[in-house]
C-alpha positions in Angstrom: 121.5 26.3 104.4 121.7 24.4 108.0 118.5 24.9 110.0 117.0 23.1 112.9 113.7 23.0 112.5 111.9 20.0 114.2 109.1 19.0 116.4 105.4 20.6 116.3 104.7 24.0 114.6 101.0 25.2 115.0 99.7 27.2 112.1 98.5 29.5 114.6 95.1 31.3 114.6 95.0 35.1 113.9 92.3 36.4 116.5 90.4 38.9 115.7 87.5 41.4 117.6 83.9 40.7 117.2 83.8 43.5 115.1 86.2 41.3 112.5 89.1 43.9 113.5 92.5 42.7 114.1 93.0 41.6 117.5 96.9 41.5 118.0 96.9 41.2 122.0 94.7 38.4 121.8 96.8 37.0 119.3 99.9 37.3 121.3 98.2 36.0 124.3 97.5 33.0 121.8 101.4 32.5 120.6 102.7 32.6 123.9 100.5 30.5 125.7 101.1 27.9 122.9 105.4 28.2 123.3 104.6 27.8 127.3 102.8 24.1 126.4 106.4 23.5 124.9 105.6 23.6 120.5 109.1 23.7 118.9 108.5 26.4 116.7 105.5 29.3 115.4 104.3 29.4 111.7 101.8 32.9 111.7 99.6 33.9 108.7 99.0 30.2 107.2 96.0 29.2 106.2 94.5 28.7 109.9 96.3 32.1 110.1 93.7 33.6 107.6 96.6 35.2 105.4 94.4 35.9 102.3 91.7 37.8 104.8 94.5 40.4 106.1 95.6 43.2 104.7 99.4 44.0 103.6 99.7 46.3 106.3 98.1 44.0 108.8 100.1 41.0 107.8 103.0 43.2 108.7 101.5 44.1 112.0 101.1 40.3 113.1 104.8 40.0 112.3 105.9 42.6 114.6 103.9 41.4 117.4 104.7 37.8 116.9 108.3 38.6 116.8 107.8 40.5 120.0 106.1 37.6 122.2 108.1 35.0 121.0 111.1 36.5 121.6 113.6 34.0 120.3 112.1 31.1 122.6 111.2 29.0 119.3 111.7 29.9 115.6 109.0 31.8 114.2 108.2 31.5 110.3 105.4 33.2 108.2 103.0 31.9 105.5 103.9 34.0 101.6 100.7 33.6 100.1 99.9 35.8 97.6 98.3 36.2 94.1 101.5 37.7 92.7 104.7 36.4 92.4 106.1 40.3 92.6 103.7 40.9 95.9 105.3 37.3 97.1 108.6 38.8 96.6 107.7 41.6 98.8 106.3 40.5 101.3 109.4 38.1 101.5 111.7 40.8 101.7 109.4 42.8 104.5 109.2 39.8 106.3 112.9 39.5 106.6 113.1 43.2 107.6 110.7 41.9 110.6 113.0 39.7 112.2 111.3 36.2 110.7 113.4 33.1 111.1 111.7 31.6 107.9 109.1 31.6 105.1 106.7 29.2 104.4 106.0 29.5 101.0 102.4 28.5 99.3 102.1 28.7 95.8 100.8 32.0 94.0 96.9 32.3 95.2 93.5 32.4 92.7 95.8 31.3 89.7 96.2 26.9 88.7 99.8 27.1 87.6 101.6 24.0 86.1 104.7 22.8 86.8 107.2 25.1 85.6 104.9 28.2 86.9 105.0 26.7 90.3 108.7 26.1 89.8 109.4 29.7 89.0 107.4 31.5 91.3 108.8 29.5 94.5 112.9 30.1 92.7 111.9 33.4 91.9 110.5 34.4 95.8 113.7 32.5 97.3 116.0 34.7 95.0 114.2 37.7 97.0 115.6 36.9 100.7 118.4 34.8 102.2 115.7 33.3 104.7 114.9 30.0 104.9 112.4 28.7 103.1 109.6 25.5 103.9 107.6 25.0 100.7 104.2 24.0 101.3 102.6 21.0 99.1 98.8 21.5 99.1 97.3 20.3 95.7 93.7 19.8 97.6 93.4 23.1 98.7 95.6 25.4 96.1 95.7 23.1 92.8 99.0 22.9 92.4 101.2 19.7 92.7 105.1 19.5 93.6 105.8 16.7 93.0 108.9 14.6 94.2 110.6 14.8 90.7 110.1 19.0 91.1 111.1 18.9 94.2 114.6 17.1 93.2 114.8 19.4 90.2 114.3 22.5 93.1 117.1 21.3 94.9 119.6 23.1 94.0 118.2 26.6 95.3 120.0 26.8 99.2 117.3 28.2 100.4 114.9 25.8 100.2 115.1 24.0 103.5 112.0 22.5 104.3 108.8 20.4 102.8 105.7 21.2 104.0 103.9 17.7 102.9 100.2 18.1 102.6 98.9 16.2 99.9 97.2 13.8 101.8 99.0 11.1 99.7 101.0 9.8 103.0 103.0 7.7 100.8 104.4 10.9 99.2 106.8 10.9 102.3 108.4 8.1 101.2 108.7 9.1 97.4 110.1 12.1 98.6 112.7 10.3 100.8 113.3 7.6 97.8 113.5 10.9 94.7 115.3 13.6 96.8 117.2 11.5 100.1 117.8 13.3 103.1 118.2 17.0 100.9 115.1 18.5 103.0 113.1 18.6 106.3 110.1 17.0 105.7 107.2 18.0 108.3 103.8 16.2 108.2 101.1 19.2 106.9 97.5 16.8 107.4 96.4 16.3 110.9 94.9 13.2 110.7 97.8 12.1 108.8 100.1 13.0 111.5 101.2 9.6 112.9 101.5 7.9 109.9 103.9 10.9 108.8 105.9 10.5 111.5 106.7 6.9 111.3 107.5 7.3 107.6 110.0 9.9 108.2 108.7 13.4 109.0 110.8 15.5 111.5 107.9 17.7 111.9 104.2 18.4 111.8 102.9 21.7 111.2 99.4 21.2 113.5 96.1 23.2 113.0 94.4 21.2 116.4 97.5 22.2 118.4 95.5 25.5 119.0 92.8 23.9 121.3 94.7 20.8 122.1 98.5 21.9 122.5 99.4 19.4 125.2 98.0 16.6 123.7 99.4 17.3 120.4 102.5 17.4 122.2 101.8 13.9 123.9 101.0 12.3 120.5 104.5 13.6 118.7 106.3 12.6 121.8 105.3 9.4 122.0 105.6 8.9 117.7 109.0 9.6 118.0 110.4 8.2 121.1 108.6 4.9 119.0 105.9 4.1 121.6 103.5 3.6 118.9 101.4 1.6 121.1 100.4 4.3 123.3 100.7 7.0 120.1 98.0 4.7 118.6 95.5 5.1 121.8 96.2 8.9 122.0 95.7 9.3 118.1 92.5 7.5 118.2 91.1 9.6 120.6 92.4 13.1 118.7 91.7 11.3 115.1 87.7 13.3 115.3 89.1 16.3 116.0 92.0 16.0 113.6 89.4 15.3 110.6 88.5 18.7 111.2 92.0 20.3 110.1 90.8 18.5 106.6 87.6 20.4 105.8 86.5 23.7 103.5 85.9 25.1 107.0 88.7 24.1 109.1 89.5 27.4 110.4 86.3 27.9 111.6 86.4 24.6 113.2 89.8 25.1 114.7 88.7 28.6 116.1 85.5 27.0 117.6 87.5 24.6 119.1 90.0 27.2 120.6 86.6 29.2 121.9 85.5 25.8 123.6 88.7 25.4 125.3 89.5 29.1 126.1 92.0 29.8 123.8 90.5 32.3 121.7 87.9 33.6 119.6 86.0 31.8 117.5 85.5 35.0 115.5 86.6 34.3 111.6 86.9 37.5 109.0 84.5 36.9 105.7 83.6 35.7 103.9 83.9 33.1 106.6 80.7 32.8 108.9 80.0 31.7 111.7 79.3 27.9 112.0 75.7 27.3 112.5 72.6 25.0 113.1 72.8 21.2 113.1 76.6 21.6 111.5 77.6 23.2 114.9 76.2 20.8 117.0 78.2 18.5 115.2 81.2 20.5 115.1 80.7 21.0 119.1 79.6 17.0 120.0 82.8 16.0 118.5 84.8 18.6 120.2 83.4 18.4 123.8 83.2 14.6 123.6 87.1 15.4 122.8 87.4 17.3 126.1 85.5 14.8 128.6 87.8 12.1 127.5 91.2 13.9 126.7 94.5 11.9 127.6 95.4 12.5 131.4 92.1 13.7 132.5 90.5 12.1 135.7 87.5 10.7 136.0 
């Protein structure tokens, strides 16, 4: 299955009313004001996305507005994350019916599968659709490894397109490339990994920071690959305390703190996320306005 899928892909934030209600103008002002800073493509309801916080039917509704905004300007692809393989499946098919481009497909939720669990439940949610499908790698957060052997052994299942590499193990880009060759699209999945994923080989970097920061995200992955790595380096160092964020328990409250302090969005989170408070927020909020005096291009 030939797709084209390249460049930066936020894992966009779902806003949401201070009342914790589903915001979906907000969150199309979001997604369209992130395709006018020029990202190659949209993944909705990943982690950053909060999928696990929204309801079926809500999920459904991001979708539709989503497709909406976007319009066909970049791909648009939605995070599968569910405790079910069956409610996967679903989901999978509604998704389809939506007008995605792609799936991005986590391993079943709650549950630590091994291998052959993980195995099945990705095969048996690609049997469901005809999309497209990125699998996402995220033993730190969901406890379940693919490893390059599984993802050789997966390789014969079209549909599975795309590697979603966020192990945090950058040498895992190379095993990849050594076990399975050129057989998928690998994108980059850690931000503060981002640069080193490139030069190994990713084609791609799904981006939690490219809420706040789109244009400098943009900068760093232009630079990477056009092989200026010695102004890449300069930008990167500058992004790398922000990045770290993207790596945390409370990333998505970070990331939506940093879109607030940028005016991009709400920092509002659904719980059992809280708001960030105390000396943690000053932290949180040196780092990020530190980020903001000195960010690439601005005058002094």
């Amino acid at each position: 299955m030939a797709v084209n899928w390249h460049g930066v892909y936020p894992a966009v934030t779902t806003e949401f009313h201070a009342d914790q209600a589903l915001d979906l103008p907000a969150t199309a002002k979001h997604i369209d004001s992130l395709i006018k800073s020029g990202v190659h493509g949209m993944i909705v309801l990943g982690t950053v996305g909060e999928n696990c916080s929204l309801e079926y039917s809500e999920k459904l509704a991001v979708l539709k507005t989503a497709k909406e905004v976007i319009a066909g300007r970049v791909p648009l692809l939605t995070g599968v994350a569910e405790c079910t393989t069956a409610t996967a499946c679903k989901y999978a098919v509604d998704a389809q019916k939506a007008g995605v481009d792609g799936l991005m497909v986590l391993p079943a939720m709650v549950y630590k599968p091994d291998g052959r669990e993980v195995m099945t439940h990705f095969r048996t949610v690609a049997k469901a659709t005809n999309l497209p499908i990125m699998i996402y790698n995220n033993p730190v957060a969901y406890a379940a490894d693919i490893t390059p052997e599984m993802f050789k052994e997966m390789a014969d299942e079209p549909n599975f397109v795309a590697i979603k590499e966020s192990s945090e193990n950058v040498r895992r880009i190379t095993d990849i490339k050594n076990v399975c060759g050129d057989r998928y699209i690998l994108f980059g999945g850690v931000d503060d990994l981002a640069l080193e994923s490139a030069m190994l080989g990713a084609t791609g970097w799904v981006s939690g920071l490219v809420n706040a920061f789109p244009e400098e995200n943009r900068l760093l992955w232009d630079l990477a690959k056009a092989g200026k790595y010695e102004e890449a380096v300069k930008v990167y160092r500058w992004y790398t305390p922000l990045l770290h964020l993207d790596t945390l328990p409370k990333l998505v409250q970070y990331i939506k703190l940093c879109n607030a302090e940028c005016g991009l969005g709400s920092e509002t989170t659904r719980a059992p996320r809280l708001p960030i408070i105390g000396k943690e927020r000053e932290d949180v909020l040196k780092i990020i306005r530190d980020a903001i005096k000195t960010r690439p291009g601005k005058k002094a």
